[in-house]
C-alpha positions as CSV (number, residue, x, y, z in Angstrom):
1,X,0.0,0.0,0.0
2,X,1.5,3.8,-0.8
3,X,2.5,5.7,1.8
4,X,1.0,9.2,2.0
5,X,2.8,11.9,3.2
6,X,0.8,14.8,4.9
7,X,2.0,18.1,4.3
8,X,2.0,20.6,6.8
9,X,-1.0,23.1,6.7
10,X,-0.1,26.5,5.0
11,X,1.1,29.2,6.5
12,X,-1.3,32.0,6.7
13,X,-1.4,34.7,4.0
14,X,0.2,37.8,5.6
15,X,-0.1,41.1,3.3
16,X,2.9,43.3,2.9
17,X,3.2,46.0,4.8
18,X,2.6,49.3,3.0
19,X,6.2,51.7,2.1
20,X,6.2,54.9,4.3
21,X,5.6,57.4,1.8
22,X,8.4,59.9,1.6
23,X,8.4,63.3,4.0
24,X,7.9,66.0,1.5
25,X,10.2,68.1,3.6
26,X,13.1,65.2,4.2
27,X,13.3,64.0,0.6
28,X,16.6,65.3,-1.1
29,X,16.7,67.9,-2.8
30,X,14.9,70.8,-0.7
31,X,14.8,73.7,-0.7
32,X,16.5,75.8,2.3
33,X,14.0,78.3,2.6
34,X,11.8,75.8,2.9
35,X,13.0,74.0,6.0
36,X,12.1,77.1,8.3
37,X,8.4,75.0,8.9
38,X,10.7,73.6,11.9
39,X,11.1,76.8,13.6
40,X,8.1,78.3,12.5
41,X,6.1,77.6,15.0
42,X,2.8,76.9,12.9
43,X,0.3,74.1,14.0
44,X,1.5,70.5,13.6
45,X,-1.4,69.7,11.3
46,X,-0.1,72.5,9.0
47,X,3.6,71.3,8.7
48,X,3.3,69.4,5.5
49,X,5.4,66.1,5.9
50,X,3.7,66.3,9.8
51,X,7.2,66.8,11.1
52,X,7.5,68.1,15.0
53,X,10.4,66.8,16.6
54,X,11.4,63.8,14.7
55,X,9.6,63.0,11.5
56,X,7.9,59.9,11.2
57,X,8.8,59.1,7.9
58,X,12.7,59.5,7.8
59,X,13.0,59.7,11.3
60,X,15.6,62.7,11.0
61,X,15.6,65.1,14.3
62,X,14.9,68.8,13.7
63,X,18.5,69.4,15.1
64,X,19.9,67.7,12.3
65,X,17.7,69.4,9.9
66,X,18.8,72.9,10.5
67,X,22.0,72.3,12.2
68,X,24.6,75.1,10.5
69,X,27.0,72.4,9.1
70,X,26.5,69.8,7.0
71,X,29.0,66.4,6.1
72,X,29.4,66.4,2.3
73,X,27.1,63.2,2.3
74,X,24.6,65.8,3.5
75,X,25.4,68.5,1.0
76,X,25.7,65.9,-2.0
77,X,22.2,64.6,-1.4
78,X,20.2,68.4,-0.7
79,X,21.8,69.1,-4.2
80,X,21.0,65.7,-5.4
81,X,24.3,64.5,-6.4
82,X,26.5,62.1,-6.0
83,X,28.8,62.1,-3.6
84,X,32.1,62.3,-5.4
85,X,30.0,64.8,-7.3
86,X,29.9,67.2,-4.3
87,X,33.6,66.4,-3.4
88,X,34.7,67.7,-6.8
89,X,32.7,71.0,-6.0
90,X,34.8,71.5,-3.1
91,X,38.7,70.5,-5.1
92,X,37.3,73.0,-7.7
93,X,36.7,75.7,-4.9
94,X,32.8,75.9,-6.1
95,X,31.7,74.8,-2.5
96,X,33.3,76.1,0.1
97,X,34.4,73.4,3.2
98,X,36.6,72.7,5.8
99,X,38.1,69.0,6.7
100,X,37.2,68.5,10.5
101,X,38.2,65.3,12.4
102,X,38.4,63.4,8.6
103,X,35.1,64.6,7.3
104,X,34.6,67.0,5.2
105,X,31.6,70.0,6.9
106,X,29.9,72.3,4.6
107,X,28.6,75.6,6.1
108,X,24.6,75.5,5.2
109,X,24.9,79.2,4.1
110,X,27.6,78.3,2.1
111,X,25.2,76.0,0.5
112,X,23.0,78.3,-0.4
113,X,25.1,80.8,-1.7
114,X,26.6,77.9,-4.5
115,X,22.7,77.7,-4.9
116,X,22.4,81.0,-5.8
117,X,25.8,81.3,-7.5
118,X,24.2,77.9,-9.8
119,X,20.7,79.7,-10.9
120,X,20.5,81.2,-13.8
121,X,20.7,84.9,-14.3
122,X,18.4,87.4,-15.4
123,X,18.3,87.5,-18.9
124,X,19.0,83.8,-19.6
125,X,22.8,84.2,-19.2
126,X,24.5,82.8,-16.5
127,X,26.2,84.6,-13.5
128,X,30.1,85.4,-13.6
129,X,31.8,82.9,-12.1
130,X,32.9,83.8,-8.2
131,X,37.0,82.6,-8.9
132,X,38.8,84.2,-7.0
133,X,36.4,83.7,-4.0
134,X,37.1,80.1,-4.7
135,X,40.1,80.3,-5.1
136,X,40.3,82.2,-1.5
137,X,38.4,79.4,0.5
138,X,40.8,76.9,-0.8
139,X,44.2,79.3,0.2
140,X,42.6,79.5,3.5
141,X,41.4,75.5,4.0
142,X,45.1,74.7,3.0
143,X,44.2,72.8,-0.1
144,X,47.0,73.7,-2.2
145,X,45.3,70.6,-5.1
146,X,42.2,72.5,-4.9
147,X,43.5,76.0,-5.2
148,X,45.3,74.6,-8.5
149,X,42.2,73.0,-9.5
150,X,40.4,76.1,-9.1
151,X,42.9,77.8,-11.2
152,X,42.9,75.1,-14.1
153,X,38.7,75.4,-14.1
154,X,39.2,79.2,-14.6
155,X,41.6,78.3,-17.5
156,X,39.2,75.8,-19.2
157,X,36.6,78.2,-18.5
158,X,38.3,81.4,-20.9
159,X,40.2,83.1,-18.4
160,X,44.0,84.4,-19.7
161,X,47.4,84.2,-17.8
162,X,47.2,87.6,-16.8
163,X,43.2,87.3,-15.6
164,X,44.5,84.3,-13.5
165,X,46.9,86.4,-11.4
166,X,45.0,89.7,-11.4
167,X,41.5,89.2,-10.6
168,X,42.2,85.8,-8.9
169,X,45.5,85.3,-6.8
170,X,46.0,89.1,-6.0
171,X,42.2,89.7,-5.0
172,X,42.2,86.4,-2.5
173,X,45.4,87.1,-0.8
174,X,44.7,90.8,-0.4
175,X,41.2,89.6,0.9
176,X,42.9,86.8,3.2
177,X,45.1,89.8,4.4
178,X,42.5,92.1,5.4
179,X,40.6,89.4,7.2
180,X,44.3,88.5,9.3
181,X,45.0,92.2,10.0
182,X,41.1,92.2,11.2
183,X,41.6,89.1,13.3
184,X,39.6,86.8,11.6
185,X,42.2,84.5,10.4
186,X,45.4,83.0,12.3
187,X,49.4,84.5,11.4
188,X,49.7,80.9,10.5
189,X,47.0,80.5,7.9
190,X,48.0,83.6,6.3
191,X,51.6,82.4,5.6
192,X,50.1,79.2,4.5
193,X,48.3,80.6,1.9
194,X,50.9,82.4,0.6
195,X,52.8,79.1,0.1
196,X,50.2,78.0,-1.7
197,X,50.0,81.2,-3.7
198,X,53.9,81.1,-4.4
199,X,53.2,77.3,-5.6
200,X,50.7,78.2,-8.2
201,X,52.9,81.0,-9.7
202,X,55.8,78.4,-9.8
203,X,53.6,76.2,-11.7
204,X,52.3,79.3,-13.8
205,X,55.3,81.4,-14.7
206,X,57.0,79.5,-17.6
207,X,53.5,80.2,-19.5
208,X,54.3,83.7,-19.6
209,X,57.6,83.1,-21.4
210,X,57.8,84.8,-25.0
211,X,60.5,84.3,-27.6
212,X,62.4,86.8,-29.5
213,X,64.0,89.7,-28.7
214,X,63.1,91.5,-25.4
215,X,62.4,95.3,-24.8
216,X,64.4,95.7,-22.4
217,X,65.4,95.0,-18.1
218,X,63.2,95.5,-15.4
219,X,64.7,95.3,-12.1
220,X,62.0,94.9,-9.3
221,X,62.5,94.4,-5.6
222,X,61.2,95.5,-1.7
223,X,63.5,98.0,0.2
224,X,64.7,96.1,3.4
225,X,62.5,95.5,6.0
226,X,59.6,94.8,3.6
227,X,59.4,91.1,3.4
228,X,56.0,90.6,1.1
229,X,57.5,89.8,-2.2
230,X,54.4,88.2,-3.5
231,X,53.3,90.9,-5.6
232,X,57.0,91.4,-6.8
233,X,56.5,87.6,-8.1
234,X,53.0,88.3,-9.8
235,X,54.1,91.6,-11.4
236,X,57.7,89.9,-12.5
237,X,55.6,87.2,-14.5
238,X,53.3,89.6,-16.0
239,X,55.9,91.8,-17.5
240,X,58.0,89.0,-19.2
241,X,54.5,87.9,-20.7
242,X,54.8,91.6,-22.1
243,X,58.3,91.3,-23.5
244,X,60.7,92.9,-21.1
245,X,63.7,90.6,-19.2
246,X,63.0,90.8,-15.4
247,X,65.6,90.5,-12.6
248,X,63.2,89.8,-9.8
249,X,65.3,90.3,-6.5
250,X,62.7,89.4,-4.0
251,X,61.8,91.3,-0.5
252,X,63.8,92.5,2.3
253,X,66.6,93.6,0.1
254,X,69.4,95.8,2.1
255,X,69.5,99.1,0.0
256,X,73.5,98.4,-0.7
257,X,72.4,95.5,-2.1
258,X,69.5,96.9,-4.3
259,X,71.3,99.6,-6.0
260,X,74.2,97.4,-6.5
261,X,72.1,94.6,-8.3
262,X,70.6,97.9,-10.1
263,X,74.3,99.1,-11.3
264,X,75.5,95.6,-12.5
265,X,72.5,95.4,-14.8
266,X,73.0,96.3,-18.5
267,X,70.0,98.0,-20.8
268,X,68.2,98.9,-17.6
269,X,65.1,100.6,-18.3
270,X,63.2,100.9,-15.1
271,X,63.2,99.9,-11.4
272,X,60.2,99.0,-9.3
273,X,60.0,99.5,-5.4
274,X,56.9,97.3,-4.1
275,X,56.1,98.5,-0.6
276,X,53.1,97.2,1.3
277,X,53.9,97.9,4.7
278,X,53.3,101.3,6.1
279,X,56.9,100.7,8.3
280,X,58.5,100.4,5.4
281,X,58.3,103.7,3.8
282,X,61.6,105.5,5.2
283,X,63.3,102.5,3.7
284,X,61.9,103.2,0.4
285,X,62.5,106.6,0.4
286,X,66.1,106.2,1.4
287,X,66.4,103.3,-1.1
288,X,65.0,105.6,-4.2
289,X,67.1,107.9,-3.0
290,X,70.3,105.7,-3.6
291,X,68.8,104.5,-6.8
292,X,68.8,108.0,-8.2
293,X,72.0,109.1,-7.0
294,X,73.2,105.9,-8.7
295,X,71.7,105.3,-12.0
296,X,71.7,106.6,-14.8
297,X,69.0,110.0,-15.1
298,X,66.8,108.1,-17.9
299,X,66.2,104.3,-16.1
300,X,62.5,105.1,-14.9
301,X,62.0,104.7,-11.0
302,X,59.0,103.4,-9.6
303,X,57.0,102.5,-7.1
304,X,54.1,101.2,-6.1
305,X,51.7,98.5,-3.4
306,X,49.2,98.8,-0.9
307,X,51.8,101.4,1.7
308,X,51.5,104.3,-1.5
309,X,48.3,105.9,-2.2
310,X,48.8,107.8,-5.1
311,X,51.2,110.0,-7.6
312,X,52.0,112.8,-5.2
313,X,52.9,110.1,-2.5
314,X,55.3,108.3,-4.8
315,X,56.6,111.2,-5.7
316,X,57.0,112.5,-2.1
317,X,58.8,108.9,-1.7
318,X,61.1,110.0,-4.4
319,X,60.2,108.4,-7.7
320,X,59.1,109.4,-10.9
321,X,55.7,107.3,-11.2
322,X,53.4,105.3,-9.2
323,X,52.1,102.3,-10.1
324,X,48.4,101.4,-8.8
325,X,48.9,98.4,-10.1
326,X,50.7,95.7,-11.9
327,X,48.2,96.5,-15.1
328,X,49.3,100.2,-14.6
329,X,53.2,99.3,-14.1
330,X,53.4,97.3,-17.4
331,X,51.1,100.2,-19.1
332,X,53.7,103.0,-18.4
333,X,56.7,100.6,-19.3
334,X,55.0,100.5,-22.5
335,X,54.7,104.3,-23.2
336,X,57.8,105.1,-22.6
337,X,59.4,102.2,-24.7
338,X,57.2,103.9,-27.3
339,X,58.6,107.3,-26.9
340,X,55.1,108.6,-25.4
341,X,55.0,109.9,-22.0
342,X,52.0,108.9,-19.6
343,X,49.9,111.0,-18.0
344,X,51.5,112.7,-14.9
345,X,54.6,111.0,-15.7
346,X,57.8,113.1,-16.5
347,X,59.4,112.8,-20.2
């Protein structure tokens, strides 16, 4: 006879439970403005995803929610990208952040403000981009890959030699200087930034090379005691992009020194004293001074930086021009290889 096997009884039917449907106000991406319904203080009932204190849907706390910082996990998904996405934004200096204890924290204004700086403009156009903000938040995080990254996706995006060192390394260390000199930023972070700065100009400089005869020698140099030569190294680049041989002697250069280096110099056309601190101005008179006495009359003295305010200081100082700028400086070197005489300038 077969032998029937019995079968346990079935196991009773038990229907899936529904998916919690997703917090209007949790899902990524929202919208800033629209997280104040935490704080606002309205009715529970009117708080669309029914968030109070915790939401029952994600189950995110409202501290969380409208905490100041964010972890670029956070940031990626309220723009709804991917993570490496949002790390790229920061390398490129497009979203400002700082590394804390590993992780990377994104300021939730900042957020906002790459928001903005993202929209459209008026007109259908799109904004300017911010580069040499960029640019600054990556000097002062001490992200000398991003700061070059910044500076390559200004490159790719139009921007010439010249644009790169004018409206973006000069304006972000002049802006990380006021913010020391204000207190807002450590001695320490300062000087690292200008490491970084030098960096990028030693990557930069042998773009501004040009062949063929030269127009002439530049000698540029600080009087001693002045010990920012940063804006020596800018203006020394831009000029041989213009033609002319430099001798770029650095800061803090004793005035024996100077007009020595000046004298030994064949062709010299002109001289340029930078002077940016305030302390330093006896020096540079003294040191234009020297230079006069011991140079021949038609080499072109200079000078210029953020300790001389305007013609008649410079030539108070002693000189024959001022220089408001490195645009300025190359400008007048350019006249007066021409024959022409600038403005205010004696022939």
């Amino acid at each position: 006879m077969p032998v029937r096997l019995r079968l346990p009884p079935p196991l009773p039917r038990v229907s899936a439970a529904p998916r919690p449907r997703t917090c209007h106000w949790c899902r990524p991406p929202w919208s800033i403005a629209a997280e104040q319904h935490w704080p606002s203080g309205r009715p529970v009932t009117e708080n669309p995803g029914g968030c109070v204190t915790q939401c029952r849907v994600s189950g995110r706390t409202v501290a969380s929610v409208i905490a100041a910082t964010l972890t670029l996990n956070e940031a990626a998904e309220l723009l709804g990208v991917h993570y490496m996405t949002a790390y790229r934004y920061v390398r490129l200096g497009l979203l400002p952040a700082n590394k804390v204890g590993g992780t990377w924290q994104v300021a939730r204004a900042d957020l906002e403000t790459f928001r903005s700086d993202a929209a459209p403009a008026a007109g259908g156009g799109r904004r300017r981009a911010p580069w040499a903000t960029r640019l600054e938040s990556r000097l002062v995080a001490g992200d000398a890959r991003g700061a070059w990254g910044v500076v390559e996706a200004a490159l790719a995006a139009g921007a010439e030699l010249d644009e790169i060192y004018l409206d973006l390394i000069s304006p972000a260390m002049q802006s990380i200087g006021t913010r020391w000199a204000a207190g807002e930023l450590e001695v320490s972070i300062e000087h690292r930034a200008t490491g970084i700065a030098f960096r990028l100009i030693g990557r930069l400089g042998p773009r501004f090379a040009r062949r063929g005869r030269t127009r002439g020698v530049v000698l540029l140099g600080s009087p001693e005691g002045e010990r920012h030569s940063l804006p020596i190294a800018l203006l020394a680049d831009l000029l041989r992009g213009e033609g002319w041989e430099v001798s770029d002697i650095g800061g803090d250069m004793p005035l024996d020194s100077f007009v020595k280096a000046a004298q030994q110099m064949p062709d010299l056309v002109a001289v340029g004293v930078s002077v940016t601190s305030m302390s330093c101005l006896d020096a540079a008179t003294s040191l234009l001074a020297a230079l006069r006495d011991g140079l021949d009359a038609t080499v072109y003295l200079a000078v210029g930086g953020l300790a001389v305010h305007d013609f008649d200081h410079a030539r108070v100082l002693g000189a024959d021009g001022w220089a408001r700028s490195a645009r300025d400086f190359a400008e007048q070197l350019s006249q007066r290889g021409s024959g022409a005489t600038p403005a205010g300038l004696p022939a």
